[in-house]
N, C-alpha and C positions, 0 to 999 in steps of 0.2 A: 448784635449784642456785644456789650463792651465785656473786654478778658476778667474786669473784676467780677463780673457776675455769672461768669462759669461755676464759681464753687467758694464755698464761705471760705476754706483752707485752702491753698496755693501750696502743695507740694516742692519743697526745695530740694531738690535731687542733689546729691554727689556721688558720681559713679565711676570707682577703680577699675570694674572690669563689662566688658560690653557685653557678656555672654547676660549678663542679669537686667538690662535694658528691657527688653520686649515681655518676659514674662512681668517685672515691676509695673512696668507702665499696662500692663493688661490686667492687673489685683487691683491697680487703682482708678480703670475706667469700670469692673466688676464690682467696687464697691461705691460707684457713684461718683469719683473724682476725676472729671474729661481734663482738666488742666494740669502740666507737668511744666513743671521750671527746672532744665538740666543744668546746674551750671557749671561753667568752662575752668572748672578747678581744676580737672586729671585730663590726661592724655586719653582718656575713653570717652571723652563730652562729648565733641563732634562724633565720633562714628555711630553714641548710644544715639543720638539727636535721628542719625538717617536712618538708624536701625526702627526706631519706637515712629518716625514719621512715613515708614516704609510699609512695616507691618503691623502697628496698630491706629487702623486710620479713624476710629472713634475718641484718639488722644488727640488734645491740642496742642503739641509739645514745643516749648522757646528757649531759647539760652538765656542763662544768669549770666550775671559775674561778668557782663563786657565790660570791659576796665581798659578794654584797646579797641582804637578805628577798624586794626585786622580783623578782630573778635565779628565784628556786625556782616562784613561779605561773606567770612567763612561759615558763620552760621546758618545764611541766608541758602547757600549754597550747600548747607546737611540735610534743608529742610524745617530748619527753625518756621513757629510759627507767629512766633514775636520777639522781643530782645525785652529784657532787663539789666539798667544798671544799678551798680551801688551806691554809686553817684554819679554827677553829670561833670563834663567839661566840656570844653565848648568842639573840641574833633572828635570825639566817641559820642555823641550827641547827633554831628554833623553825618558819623560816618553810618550810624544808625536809623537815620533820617532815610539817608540814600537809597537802601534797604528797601522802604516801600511799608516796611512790618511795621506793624504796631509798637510802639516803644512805651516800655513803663520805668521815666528815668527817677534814679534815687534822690531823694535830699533828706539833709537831715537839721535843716536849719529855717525860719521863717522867711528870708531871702534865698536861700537856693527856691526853697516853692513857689515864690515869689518871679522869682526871675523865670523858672520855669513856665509858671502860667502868663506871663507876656509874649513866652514864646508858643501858646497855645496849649499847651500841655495842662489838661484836667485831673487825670488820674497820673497817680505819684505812687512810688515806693518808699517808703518812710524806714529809713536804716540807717544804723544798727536803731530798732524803736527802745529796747528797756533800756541801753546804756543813751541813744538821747535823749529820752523824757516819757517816754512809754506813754499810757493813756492820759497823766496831765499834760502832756504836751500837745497832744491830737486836742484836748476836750478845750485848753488854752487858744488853739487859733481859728478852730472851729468859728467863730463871731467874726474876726478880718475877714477868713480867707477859704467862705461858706460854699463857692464854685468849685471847690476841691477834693476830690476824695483819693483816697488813701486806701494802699494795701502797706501794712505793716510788718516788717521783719526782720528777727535778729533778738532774741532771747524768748519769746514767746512760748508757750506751753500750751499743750491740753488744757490744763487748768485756770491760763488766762487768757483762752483764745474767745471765750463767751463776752468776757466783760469789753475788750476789743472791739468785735463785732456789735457792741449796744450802741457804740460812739455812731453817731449821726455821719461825720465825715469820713468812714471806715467801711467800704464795700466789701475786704475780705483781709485775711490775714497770710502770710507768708511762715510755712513751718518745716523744719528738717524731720519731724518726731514722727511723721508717716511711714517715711524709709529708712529708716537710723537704719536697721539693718536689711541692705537690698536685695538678699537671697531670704528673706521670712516672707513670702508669697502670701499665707496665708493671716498673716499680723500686718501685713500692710495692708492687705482688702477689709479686714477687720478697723482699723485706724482709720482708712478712708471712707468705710461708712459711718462710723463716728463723727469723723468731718463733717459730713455730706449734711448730717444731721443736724449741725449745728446751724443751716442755712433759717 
């Protein structure tokens, strides 16, 4: 099964402190959401990464935010169980290739997708989506470039994660608004069945 179709919403983690890793990531496979995207913003990524792939083995859990070639071994080596970038260049690409994981690289332009998909690359992260073109820009190349689908993210809401999800070239959405805050156990399991619902 491909990572987009784990779950309509893609949980975008940022996590300050590790001790909120394993119960977060267990509210959100409790309310129906197996995929976790931790990304490598704070000094607690990597350890939440082995900690949530250690003990909670019903979570799918990958790193965001590789933005470096170091980013892809060191994540591989928490226990990542895929890589996300926010964009691609061609050594964070390379280094994440090596890896062996699943890669969902970013673009946010009809030639980065473009270039992307010569290099074989189907599913895409589409980012930042509301500051590049949000759903007219998805529903715009949807006609070109109809082998490609899309997880979108980067200003997305509750409120516009349905009309996202209608787009044809759009398998799931990318949202922080799960875990805004990573010690509310019970607002995130709550959120995440909202999510799960939108499927």
């Amino acid at each position: 099964m491909s990572l987009l179709d784990l779950s309509p919403v893609v949980p975008v983690v940022v996590l300050h402190d590790v001790a909120h890793a394993v119960p977060l990531a267990e509210a959100l496979v409790r309310g129906g959401v197996r995929i976790i995207e931790v990304t490598l913003r704070t000094s607690a990524a990597l350890e939440s990464i082995r900690r949530i792939a250690d003990e909670v083995p019903d979570a799918v859990v990958g790193a965001g935010t590789v933005t470096a070639p170091s980013h892809a071994a060191a994540a591989l080596d928490a226990g990542a169980r895929f890589l996300v970038t926010p964009g691609t260049t061609d050594s964070v690409l390379a280094a994440a290739a090596d890896t062996g994981l699943p890669v969902l690289p970013g673009a946010a332009t009809v030639s980065e997708a473009m270039r992307l998909a010569e290099l074989g690359y189907q599913e895409l992260k589409f980012f930042p989506a509301e500051a590049a073109g949000g759903i007219p820009f998805l529903k715009s190349i949807a006609g070109p470039l109809p082998a490609l689908r899309f997880c979108p993210t980067g200003g997305i809401t509750p409120a516009t994660a349905a009309a996202y999800l209608a787009l044809s070239n759009v398998a799931c959405v990318g949202g922080s608004w799960l875990t805004s805050d990573p010690a509310d156990v019970v607002g995130i399991e709550h959120s995440a069945r909202a999510a799960a619902a939108l499927a």
